[in-house]
SEKENU-514412 format. One record per residue (C-alpha): residue number from 0; z, x, y. Coordinates in steps of 0.05 Angstrom, whole numbers. Example, Ala and Ser with C-alpha at 12.3 -4.5 7.8 and 13.67 -1.06 7.14 Angstrom:
BEGIN
SITE  nr     c3     c1     c2
SITE   0    156    246    -90
SITE   1    143    273    -21
//
This chain:
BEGIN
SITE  nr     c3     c1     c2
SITE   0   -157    -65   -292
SITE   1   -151     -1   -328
SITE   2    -71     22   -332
SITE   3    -64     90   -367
SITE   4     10     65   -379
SITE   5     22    -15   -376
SITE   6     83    -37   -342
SITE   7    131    -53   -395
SITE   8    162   -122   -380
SITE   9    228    -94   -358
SITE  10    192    -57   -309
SITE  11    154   -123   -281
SITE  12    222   -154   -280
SITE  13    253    -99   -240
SITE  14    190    -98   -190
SITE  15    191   -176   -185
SITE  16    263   -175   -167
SITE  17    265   -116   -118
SITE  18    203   -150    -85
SITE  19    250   -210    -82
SITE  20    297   -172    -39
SITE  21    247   -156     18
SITE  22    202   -223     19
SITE  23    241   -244     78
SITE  24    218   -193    125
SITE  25    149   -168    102
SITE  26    126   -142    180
SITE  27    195   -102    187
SITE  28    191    -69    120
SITE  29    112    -55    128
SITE  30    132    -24    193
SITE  31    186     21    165
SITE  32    120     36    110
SITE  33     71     47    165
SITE  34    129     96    212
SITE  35    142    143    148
SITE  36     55    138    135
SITE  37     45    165    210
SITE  38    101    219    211
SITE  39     72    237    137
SITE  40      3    244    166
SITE  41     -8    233    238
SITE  42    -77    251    223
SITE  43    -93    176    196
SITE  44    -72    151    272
SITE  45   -145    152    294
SITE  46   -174    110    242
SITE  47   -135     55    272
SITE  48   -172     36    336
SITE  49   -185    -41    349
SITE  50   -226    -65    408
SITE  51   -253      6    412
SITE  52   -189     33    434
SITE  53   -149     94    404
SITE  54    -77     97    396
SITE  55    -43    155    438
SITE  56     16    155    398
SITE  57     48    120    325
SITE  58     92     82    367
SITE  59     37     50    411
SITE  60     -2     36    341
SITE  61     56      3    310
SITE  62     66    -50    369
SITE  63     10    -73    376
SITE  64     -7   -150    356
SITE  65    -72   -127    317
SITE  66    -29    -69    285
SITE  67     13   -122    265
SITE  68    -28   -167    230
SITE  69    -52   -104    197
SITE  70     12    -97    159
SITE  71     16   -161    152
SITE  72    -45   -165    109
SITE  73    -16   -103     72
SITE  74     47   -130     55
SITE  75      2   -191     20
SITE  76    -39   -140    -17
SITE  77     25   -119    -49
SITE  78     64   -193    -56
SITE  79    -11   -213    -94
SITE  80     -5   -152   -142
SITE  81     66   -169   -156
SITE  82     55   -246   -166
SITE  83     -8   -220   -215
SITE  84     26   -165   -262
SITE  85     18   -197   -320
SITE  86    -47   -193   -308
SITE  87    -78   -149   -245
SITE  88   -146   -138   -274
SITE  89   -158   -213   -238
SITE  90   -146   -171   -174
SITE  91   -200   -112   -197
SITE  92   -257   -135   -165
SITE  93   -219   -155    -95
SITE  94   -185    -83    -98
SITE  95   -249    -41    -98
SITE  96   -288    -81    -52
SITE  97   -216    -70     -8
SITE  98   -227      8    -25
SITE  99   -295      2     -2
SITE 100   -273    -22     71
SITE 101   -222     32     71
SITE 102   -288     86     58
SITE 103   -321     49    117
SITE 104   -264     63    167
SITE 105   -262    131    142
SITE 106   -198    126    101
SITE 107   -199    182     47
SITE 108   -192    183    -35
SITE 109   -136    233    -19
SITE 110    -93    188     44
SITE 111    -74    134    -19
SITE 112    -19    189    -44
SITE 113     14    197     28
SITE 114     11    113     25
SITE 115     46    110    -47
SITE 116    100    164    -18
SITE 117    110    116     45
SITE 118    116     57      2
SITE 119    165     86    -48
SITE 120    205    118     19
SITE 121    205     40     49
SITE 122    229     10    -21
SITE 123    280     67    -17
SITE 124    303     54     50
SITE 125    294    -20     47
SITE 126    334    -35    -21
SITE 127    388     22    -17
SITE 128    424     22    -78
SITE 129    382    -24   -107
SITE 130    327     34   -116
SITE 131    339     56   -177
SITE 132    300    109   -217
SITE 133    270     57   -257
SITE 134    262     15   -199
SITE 135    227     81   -175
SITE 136    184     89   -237
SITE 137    152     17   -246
SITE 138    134     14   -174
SITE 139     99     86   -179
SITE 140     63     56   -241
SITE 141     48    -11   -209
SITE 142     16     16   -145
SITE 143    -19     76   -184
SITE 144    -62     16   -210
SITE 145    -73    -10   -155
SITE 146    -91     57   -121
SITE 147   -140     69   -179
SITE 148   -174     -1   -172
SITE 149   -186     20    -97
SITE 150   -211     78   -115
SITE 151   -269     55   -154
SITE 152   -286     33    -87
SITE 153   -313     99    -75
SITE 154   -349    112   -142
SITE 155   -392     48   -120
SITE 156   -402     87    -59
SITE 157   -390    167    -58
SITE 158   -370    194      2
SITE 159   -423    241     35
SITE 160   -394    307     17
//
């Protein structure tokens, strides 16, 4: 995987042990993630329907069971690109066919910057003093990768514009 600046191994260090901090309640800190993602953009409520339903509100969204799992499965996407820094190019291939499915629901190239600001806001919130500015930095570097690996999702498959 392409990294226009590598993660030095301080900064792996630092995400490692921050990441330590939260592994014991992945589905509260992915909701605190998915709250600040819905008040960023309530606009990305809709692409969340399961069983053909929609969502009248975030709060409806972010109880439900399938919801849920949802950030469950997010919160591994992040714990495997952590246990893989030394090297995420293993995770390339799994990340753009992952970008791919997020084209297919209608997620947009543009929606991964409003996720990387709700993921720095939950580290924020969720290590307290522990979020440092470097702490800051090598987390902004770590899921810029893994942002960019989506991405090439769409250059498989352009969107129709």
């Amino acid at each position: 995987m392409e990294s226009g600046m590598p993660l030095s191994g301080g900064q792996r260090a630092l995400i490692r042990e921050s990441w330590q901090r939260l592994s014991g309640s992945p589905e509260q800190h992915g909701l605190v993630l998915f709250t600040r993602l819905f008040d960023l953009d309530p606009d990305l409520l809709p692409l969340f329907q399961y069983n053909c339903k929609q969502f009248a509100s975030p709060q409806e969204c972010l109880s439900a069971p399938e919801f849920l799992d949802h950030i469950r499965k997010v919160m591994l996407v992040i714990d495997a690109a952590v246990s893989h820094l030394e090297n995420l190019s293993c995770l390339e291939e799994y990340l753009c066919n992952l970008g791919k499915k997020h084209q297919a629901v209608g997620v947009k190239v543009e929606s991964f910057s409003t996720v990387g600001e709700s993921l720095l806001y939950m580290l924020e919130k969720c290590l307290g003093a522990a979020f440092s500015p470097e702490v800051q930095e090598a987390w902004s570097k770590l899921y810029s990768a893994v942002a960019k690996a989506m991405q090439r999702g769409w250059e498989t498959h352009p969107e129709g514009d």
